[in-house]
C-alpha positions in Angstrom: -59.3 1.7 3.8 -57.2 1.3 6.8 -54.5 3.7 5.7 -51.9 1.1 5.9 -51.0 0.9 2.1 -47.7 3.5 1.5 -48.6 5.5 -1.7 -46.0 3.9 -3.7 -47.7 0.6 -3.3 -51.1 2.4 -4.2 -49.8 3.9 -7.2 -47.9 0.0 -8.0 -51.6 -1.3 -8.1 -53.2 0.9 -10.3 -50.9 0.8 -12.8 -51.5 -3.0 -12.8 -54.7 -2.5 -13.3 -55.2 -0.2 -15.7 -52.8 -2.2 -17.7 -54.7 -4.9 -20.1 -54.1 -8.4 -20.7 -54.5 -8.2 -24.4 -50.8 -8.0 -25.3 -50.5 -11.6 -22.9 -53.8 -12.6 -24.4 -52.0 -12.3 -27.9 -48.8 -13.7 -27.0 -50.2 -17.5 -25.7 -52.8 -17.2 -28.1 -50.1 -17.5 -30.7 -48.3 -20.6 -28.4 -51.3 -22.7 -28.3 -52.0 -23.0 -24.3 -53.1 -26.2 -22.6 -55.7 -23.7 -20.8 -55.5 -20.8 -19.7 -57.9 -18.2 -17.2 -57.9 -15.3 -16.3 -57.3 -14.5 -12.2 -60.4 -12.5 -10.8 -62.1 -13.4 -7.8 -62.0 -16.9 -6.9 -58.0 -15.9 -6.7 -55.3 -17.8 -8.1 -56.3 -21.0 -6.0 -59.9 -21.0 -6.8 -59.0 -20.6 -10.4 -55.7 -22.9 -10.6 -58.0 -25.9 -8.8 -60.9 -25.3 -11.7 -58.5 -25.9 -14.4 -57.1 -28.9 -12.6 -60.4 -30.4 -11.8 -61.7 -29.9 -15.5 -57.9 -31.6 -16.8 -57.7 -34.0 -13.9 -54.6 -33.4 -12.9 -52.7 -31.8 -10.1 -50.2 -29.1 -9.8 -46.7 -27.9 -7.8 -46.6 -24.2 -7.3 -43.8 -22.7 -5.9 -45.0 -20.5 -3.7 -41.7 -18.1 -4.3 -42.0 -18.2 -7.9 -45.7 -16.3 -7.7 -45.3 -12.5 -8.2 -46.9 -10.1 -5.9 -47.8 -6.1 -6.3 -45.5 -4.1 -3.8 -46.7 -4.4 -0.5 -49.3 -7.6 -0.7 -47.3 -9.6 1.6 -46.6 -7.4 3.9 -50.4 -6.3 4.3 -51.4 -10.0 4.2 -48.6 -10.3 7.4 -50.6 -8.3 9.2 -53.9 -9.7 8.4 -55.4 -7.4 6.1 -57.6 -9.5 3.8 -60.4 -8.8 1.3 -63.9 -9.9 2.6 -63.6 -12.4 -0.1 -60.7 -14.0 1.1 -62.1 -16.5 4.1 -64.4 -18.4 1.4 -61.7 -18.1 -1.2 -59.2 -20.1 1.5 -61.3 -22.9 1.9 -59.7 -23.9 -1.3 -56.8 -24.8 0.9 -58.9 -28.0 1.6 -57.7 -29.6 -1.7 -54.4 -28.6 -1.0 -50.9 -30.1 0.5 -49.0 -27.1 2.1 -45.5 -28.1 3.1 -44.2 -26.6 6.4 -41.9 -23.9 4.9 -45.0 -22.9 2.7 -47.2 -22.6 5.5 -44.9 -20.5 7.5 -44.8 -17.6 4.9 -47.6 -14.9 4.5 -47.1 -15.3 0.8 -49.4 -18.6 0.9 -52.3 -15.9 1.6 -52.0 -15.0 -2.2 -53.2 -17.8 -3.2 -56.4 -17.1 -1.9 -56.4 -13.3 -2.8 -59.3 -12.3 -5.0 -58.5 -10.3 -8.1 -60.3 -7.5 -9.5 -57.8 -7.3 -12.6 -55.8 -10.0 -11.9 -53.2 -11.8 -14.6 -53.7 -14.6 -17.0 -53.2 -18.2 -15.6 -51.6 -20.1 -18.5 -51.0 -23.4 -18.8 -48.5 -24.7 -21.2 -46.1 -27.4 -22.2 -43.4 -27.6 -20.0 -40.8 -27.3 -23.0 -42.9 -24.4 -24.5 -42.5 -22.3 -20.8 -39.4 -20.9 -21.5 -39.9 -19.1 -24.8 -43.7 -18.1 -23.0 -42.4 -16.1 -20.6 -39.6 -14.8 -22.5 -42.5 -13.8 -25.3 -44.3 -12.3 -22.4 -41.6 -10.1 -20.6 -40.6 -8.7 -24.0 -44.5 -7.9 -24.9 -44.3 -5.9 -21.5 -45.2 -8.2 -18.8 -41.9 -8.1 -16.1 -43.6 -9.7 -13.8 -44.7 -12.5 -15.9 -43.1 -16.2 -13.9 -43.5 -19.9 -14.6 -45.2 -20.7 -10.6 -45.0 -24.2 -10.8 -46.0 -27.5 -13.0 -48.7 -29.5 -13.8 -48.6 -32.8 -12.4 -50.7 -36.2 -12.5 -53.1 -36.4 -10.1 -52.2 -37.7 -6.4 -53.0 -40.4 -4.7 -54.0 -38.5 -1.6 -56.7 -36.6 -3.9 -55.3 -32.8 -3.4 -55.4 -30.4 -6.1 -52.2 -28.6 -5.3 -48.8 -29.2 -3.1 -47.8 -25.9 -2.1 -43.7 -25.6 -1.7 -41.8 -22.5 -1.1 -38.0 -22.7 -3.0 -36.7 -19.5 -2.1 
């Protein structure tokens, strides 16, 4: 709306959303998640911090790991957000940020709400591997492990945010 987006990006994010979860949906269906959502808009910390709350446990994300359409990033650098997007980042309450994390206009992502977002999967960490493998070759490129299910912390927050790369 404020003719900032190139039309590449544009064009990046429709195709994303016309394209369906079911092929995903069938691939961990047949790996037996932990849990799994999908991402809509409560964004990827709103829904992350649900599953997490209902397992209680806590979680790592790597902040570089989490895939982003063309362009997000460097609209979220210049502070264009969603009207959603305040009251989705007061999720950042139950979160630890580590300075590098912080630093990077990725970390608005996580409070990005989805109108067709992804699947959040949870799985076990020795069944990631053939997961996303099973979902890049069912059509998913973009499909990435984003971090790990931990035990829950002694400080009480959902999710340590790090930045790797």
């Amino acid at each position: 709306m404020r003719a900032l987006a190139r039309g590449e990006w544009v064009e990046a994010t429709a195709a994303s959303m016309l394209r369906s979860n079911g092929a995903a949906a069938r691939v961990m269906l047949a790996r037996r998640p932990a849990a799994v959502t999908d991402v809509t808009g409560f964004g990827l910390a709103g829904h992350l911090g649900e599953m997490l709350r209902a397992s209680k446990a806590s979680a790592v994300l790597d902040l570089a790991a989490i895939p982003a359409l063309p362009g997000a990033v460097a609209l979220l650098g210049r502070g264009v957000r969603s009207t959603a997007h305040p009251e989705n980042a007061r999720a950042r309450r139950a979160m630890l940020v580590e300075p590098d994390a912080a630093r990077r206009a990725a970390l608005d992502l996580l409070f990005d709400p989805q109108t067709s977002g992804g699947l959040l999967i949870a799985v076990a960490r020795e069944r990631g591997p053939a997961m996303l493998s099973a979902l890049r070759a069912a059509g998913d490129p973009a499909a990435a492990i984003i971090g790990e299910v931990t035990a829950p912390r002694p400080d009480g927050a959902l999710i340590r945010v790090v930045a790797t790369g």
